[in-house]
C-alpha positions as CSV (number, residue, x, y, z in Angstrom):
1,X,0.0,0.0,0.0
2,X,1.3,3.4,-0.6
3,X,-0.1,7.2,-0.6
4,X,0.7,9.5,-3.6
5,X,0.8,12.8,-2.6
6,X,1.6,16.5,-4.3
7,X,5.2,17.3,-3.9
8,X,5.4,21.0,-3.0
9,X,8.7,23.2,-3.7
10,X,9.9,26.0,-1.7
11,X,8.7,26.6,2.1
12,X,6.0,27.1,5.0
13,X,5.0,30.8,5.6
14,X,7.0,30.2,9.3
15,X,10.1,29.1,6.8
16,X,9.4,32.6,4.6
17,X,8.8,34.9,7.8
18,X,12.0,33.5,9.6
19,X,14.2,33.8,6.5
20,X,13.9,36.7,4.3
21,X,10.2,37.6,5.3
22,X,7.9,39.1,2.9
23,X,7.7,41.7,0.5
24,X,5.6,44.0,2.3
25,X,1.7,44.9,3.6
26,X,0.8,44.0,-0.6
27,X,2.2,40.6,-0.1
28,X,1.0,39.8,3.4
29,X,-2.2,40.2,2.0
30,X,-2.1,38.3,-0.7
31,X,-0.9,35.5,1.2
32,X,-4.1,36.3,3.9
33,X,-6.4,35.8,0.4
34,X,-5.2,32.5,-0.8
35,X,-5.6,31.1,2.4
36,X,-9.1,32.1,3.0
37,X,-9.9,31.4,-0.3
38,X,-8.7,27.3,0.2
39,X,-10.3,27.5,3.5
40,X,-13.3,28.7,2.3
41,X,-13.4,25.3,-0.1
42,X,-12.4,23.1,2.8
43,X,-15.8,25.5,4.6
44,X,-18.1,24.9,1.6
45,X,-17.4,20.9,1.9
46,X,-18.3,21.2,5.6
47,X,-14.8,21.4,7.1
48,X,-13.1,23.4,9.7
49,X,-9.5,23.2,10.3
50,X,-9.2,24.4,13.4
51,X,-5.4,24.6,13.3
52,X,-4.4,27.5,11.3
53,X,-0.7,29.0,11.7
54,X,2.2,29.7,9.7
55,X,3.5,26.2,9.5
56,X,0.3,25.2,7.9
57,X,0.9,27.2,5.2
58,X,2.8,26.2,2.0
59,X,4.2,28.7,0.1
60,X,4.6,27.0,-3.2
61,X,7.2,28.0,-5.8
62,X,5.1,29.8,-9.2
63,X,6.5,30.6,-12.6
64,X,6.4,34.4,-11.9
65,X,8.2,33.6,-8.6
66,X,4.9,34.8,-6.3
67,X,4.2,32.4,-3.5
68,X,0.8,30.6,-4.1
69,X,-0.3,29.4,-0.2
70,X,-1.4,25.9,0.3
71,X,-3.2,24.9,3.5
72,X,-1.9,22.1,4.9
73,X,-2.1,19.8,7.4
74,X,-5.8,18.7,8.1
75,X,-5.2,16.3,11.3
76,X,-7.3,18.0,13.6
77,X,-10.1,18.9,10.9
78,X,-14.0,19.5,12.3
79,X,-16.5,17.9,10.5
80,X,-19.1,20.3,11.0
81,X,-21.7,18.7,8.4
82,X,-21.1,15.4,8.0
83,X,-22.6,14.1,4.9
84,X,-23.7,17.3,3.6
85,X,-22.9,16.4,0.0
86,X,-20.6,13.7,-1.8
87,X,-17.2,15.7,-0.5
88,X,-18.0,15.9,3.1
89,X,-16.5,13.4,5.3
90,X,-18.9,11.2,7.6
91,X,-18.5,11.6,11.2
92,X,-15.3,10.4,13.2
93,X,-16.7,6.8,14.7
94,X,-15.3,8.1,18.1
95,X,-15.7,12.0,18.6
96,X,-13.3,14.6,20.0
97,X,-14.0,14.4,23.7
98,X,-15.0,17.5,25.8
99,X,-12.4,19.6,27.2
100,X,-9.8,18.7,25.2
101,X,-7.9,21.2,23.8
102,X,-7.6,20.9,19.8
103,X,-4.9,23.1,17.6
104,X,-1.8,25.6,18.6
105,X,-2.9,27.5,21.3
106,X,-0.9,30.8,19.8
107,X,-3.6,30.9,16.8
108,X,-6.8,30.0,19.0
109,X,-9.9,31.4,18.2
110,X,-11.9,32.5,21.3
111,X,-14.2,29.6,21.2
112,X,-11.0,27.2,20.8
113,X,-9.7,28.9,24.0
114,X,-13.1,28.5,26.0
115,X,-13.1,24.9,24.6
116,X,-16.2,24.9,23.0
117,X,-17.4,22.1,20.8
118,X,-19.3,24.3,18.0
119,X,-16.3,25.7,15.9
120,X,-17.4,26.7,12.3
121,X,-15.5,28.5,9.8
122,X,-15.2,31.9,12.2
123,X,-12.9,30.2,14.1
124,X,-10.6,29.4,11.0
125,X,-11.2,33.1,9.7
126,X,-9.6,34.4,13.2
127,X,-6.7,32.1,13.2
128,X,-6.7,33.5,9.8
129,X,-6.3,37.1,11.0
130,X,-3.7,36.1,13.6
131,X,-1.1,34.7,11.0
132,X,-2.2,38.0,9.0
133,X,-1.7,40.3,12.6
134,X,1.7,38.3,12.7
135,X,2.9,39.2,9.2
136,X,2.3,42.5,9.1
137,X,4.0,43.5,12.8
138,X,6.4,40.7,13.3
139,X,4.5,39.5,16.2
140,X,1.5,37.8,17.2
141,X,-1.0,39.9,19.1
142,X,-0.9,38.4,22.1
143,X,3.0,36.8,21.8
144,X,3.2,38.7,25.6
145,X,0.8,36.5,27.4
146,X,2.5,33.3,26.5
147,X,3.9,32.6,29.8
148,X,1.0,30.7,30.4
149,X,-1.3,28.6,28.1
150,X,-4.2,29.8,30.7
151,X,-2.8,33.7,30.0
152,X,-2.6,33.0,26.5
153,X,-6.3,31.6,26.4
154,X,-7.8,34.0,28.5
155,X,-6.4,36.8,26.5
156,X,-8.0,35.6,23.0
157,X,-11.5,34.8,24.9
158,X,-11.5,38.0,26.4
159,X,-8.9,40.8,25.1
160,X,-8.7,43.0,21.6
161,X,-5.6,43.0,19.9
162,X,-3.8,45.8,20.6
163,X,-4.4,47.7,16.8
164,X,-1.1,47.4,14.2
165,X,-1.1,50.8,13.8
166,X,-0.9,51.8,17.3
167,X,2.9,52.0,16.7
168,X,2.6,55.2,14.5
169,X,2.9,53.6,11.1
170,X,0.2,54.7,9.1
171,X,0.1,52.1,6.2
172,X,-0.6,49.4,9.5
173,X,-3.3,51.7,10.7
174,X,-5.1,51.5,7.4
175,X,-5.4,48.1,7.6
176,X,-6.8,47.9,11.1
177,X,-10.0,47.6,10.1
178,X,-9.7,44.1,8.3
179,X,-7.5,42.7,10.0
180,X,-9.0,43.6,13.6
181,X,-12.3,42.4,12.3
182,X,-10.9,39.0,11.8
């Protein structure tokens, strides 16, 4: 038995932002598109990934040398409507059990972090805005409460992020709006 897969060329997003980074707010952006964009298919077959960072992100090599993102790494995948059509998944024979916690705690959505059980595709769209948030400023808005995975969970339950563009850079502060809303 055997398992072809797609062999992808070049690197994750964590690879890209911890080597050269990217090439600016225009790329970041980009990047943020592509990955809603396959999320929004994995959505529409009744998914949620629930596990959306930087590693989880391919950033495959194109002709014109722009990364095209990938999401990868479905292990921990929701399925939040089993059987809804021919590409939906049925249901795990043994469910996720309450109160454990599911994903990387950094890029929790607030109902990940107050462990509830009905995720949908909100939850990947804030994750979403945190690996957006985190390649834009360098940072991850709440990177300062990881000294405890309570502090960490309590701040993305309960806190804002404080806005990109509080730093004085105007071109961050134009993108508050969409990237806060995430």
């Amino acid at each position: 038995q055997f398992i072809v897969m797609e062999r992808l060329v070049r690197r994750t997003l964590r690879e890209e932002l911890g080597a050269s980074g990217l090439d600016g707010p225009t790329s970041a952006a980009e990047i943020a598109r592509q990955m809603l964009l396959g999320l929004h298919a994995a959505h529409e077959a009744g998914l949620v990934h629930r596990d959306v960072k930087p590693e989880n992100v391919f950033l495959c090599a194109t002709e014109d040398h722009r990364p095209f993102a990938k999401i990868l790494d479905f292990g921990v995948v929701k399925i939040a409507e089993a059987g809804r059509d021919a590409r939906t998944p049925l249901p795990l024979v043994v469910p996720t059990r309450d109160g454990i916690l599911l994903g990387t705690p950094r890029y929790f959505s607030p109902e990940q972090a107050r462990q509830e059980r009905d995720l949908d595709a909100r939850s990947d769209v804030y994750s979403v805005g945190l690996v957006l948030y985190e390649m834009l400023a360098g940072h991850g808005p709440f990177d300062t409460r990881l000294t405890s995975l309570a502090r960490l969970c309590q701040a993305h339950a309960n806190e804002a992020p404080e806005p990109l563009g509080a730093g004085g850079d105007a071109g961050l502060a134009a993108l508050d709006p969409i990237v806060l809303r995430a």
